[in-house]
Each structure stands twice: as C-alpha cells, then as structure tokens.
C-alpha positions in Angstrom: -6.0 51.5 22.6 -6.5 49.8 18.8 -3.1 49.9 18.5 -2.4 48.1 22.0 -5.1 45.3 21.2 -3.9 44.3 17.3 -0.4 44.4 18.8 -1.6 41.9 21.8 -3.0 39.8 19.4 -0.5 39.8 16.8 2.5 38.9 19.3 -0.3 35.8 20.1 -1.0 34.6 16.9 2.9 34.4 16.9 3.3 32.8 19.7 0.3 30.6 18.3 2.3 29.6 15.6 5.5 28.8 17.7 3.6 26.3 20.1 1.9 25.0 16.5 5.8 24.3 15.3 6.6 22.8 18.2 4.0 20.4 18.5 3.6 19.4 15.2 7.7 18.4 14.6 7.3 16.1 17.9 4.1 14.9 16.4 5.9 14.4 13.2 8.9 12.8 15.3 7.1 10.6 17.2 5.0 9.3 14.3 8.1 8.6 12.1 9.9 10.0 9.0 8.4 7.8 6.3 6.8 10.3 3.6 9.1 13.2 3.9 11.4 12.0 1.0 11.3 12.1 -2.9 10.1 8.9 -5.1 12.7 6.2 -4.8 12.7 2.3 -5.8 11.1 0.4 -3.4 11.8 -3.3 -3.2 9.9 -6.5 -2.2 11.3 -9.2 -1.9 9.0 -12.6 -2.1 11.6 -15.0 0.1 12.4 -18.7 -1.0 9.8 -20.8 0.9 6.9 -18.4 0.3 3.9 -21.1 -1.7 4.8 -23.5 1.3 4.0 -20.6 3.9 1.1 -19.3 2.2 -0.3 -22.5 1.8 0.2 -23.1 5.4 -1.6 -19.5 5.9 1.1 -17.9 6.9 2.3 -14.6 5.6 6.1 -13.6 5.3 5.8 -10.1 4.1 5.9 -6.9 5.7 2.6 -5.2 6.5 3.2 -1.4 6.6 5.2 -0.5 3.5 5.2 4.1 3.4 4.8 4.4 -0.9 4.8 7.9 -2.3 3.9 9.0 -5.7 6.0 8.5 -8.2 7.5 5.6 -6.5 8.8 2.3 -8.2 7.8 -0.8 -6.7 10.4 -3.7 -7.9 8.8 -7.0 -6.7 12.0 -9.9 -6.6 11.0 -13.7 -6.8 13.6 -15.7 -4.6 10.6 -18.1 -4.5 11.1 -22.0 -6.7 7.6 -20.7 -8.1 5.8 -18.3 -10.2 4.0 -14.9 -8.6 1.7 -12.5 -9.1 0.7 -9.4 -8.0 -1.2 -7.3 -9.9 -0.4 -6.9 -13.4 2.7 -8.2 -12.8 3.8 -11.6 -13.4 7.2 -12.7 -11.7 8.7 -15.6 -12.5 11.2 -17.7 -9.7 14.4 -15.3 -9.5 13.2 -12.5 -11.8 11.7 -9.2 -10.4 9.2 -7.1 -11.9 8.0 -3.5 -11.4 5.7 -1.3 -10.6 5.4 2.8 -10.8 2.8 4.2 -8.3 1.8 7.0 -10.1 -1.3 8.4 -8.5 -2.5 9.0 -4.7 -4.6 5.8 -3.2 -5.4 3.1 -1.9 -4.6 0.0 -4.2 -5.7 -3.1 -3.4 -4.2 -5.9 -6.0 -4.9 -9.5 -6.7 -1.3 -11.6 -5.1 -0.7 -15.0 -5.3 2.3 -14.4 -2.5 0.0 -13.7 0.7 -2.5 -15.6 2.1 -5.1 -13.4 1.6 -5.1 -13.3 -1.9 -4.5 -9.6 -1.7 -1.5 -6.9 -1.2 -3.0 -3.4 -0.1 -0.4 -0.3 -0.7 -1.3 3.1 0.5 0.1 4.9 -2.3 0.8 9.2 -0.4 1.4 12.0 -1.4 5.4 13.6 -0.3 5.0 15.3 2.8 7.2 18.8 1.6 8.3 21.4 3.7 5.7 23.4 2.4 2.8 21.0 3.3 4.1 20.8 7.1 4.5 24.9 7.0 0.5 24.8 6.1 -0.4 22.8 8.3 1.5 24.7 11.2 -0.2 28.0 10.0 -3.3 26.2 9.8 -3.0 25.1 13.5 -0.7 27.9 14.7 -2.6 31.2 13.7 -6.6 30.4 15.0 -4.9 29.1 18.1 -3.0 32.7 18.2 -6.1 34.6 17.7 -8.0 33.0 20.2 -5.4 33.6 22.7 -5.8 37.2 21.9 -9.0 37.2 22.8 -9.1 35.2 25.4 -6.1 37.3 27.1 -8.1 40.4 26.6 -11.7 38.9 28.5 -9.1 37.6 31.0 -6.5 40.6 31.2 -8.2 44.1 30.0 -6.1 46.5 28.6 -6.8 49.7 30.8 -7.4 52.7 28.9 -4.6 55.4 29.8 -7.5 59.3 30.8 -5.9 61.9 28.5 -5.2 64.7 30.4 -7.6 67.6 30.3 -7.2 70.3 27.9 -6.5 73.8 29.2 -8.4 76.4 26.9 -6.6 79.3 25.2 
C-alpha cells in the first residue's frame, strides 16, 4: 500500500512539474524574450532636435530599455548640443559609455529628457538554469498536493491477503 501511495504521488509531482513547464514557457512567451541573453552593447541614441523637444517637454526616447549585467550602455549625440547623463558627458556627434555592472535600479541625472532623469533597470540574465528553478519551484508543491488531494478524492483500496492455511 506504501508502495502504491509514493508511486501515486511521485507520477504527480511529475506531472506537477510538466504543467509547471508548460505554463511558465507561455508565461515567458507571452511576456517577451528580453533578459534571456548574454551582456551585449546597448545603444542610445540622443536624435538631432532633442534640447528643442525637451525644452518643449517633450521626450524622444524610448521608455522600456531590458539592461542586464555586464551590459555596455553607448550613449550617441546626434544632437547640435552637449548631453549628459550620469557621469557621462557627450558632446554633439560623440558617444560615450557606460558598463552596468551591478543588479538595480539606477536612476541618473540627464540633460536629454524632460524630467531631468533616465531610470535603467539594470537585471540579472535569465539562464536556463534560473527558469529550471523556477519550474521546480512551481512544478513539485503543485505535484505533491495533487497527490494528496487524489488520495482524499480517489482512495487507494487495500487489496485482503488471503488467509493463511496452518501447517
């Protein structure tokens, strides 16, 4: 009977971990691919026209950049004027970087948006290894609890041994 409960709840916790897979790459999917890479150079590129449009309060920069660690940042001035952002200092058609070295959220001083301010959410890589945690993590309490659950809702019967005959 031991043997016909562990084995119940091991093929759950299995099956635990499939629907944990499943959900989490169409998660993953539907979220977008953004993290799941190794440091590369990103590039931002301050457009001709920028002072006249932040003056006017207008911003001309993306909002949602995905930064990982050990990213490089390379900040290009098409602008006729001087930038900043940061400790950087960019003069009109030069470029100036930046390596994000350390998981956060950086907020930095920037003479290029209206706000005064350029937030980057610097990540960590999402590795295979990270999204097989997190399907264990998910996948094998899910599995157990299924066990369980299936024996409150299905009992296993025990099987009468048959009587023994004496000698």
């Amino acid at each position: 009977m031991r043997t016909a409960i562990l084995l119940r709840i091991l093929l759950l916790v299995l099956v635990g971990i499939l629907i944990a897979a499943v959900y989490s790459e169409v998660a993953f999917r539907y979220q977008g691919n953004t993290t799941s890479r190794p440091p590369q150079t990103v590039e931002l590129v301050i457009p001709a026209g920028t002072s006249v449009k932040v003056a006017q309060g207008q911003s001309v920069l993306p909002q949602d950049m995905a930064i990982v660690v050990g990213d490089m940042l390379v900040v290009r001035n098409q602008d006729s004027v001087a930038h900043t952002l940061g400790p950087l200092y960019i003069p009109p058609g030069a470029s100036a970087s930046l390596t994000l070295n350390q998981v956060g959220n950086l907020a930095y001083a920037c003479s290029f948006q209206p706000t005064q301010y350029f937030g980057l959410d610097v990540q960590d890589a999402l590795t295979l290894g990270t999204r097989l945690e997190g399907i264990l993590i998910a996948g094998m309490p899910m599995g157990v609890m299924m066990g369980l659950y299936s024996l409150i809702i299905w009992p296993i019967k025990r099987v009468a041994k048959p009587p023994e005959t004496p000698a």
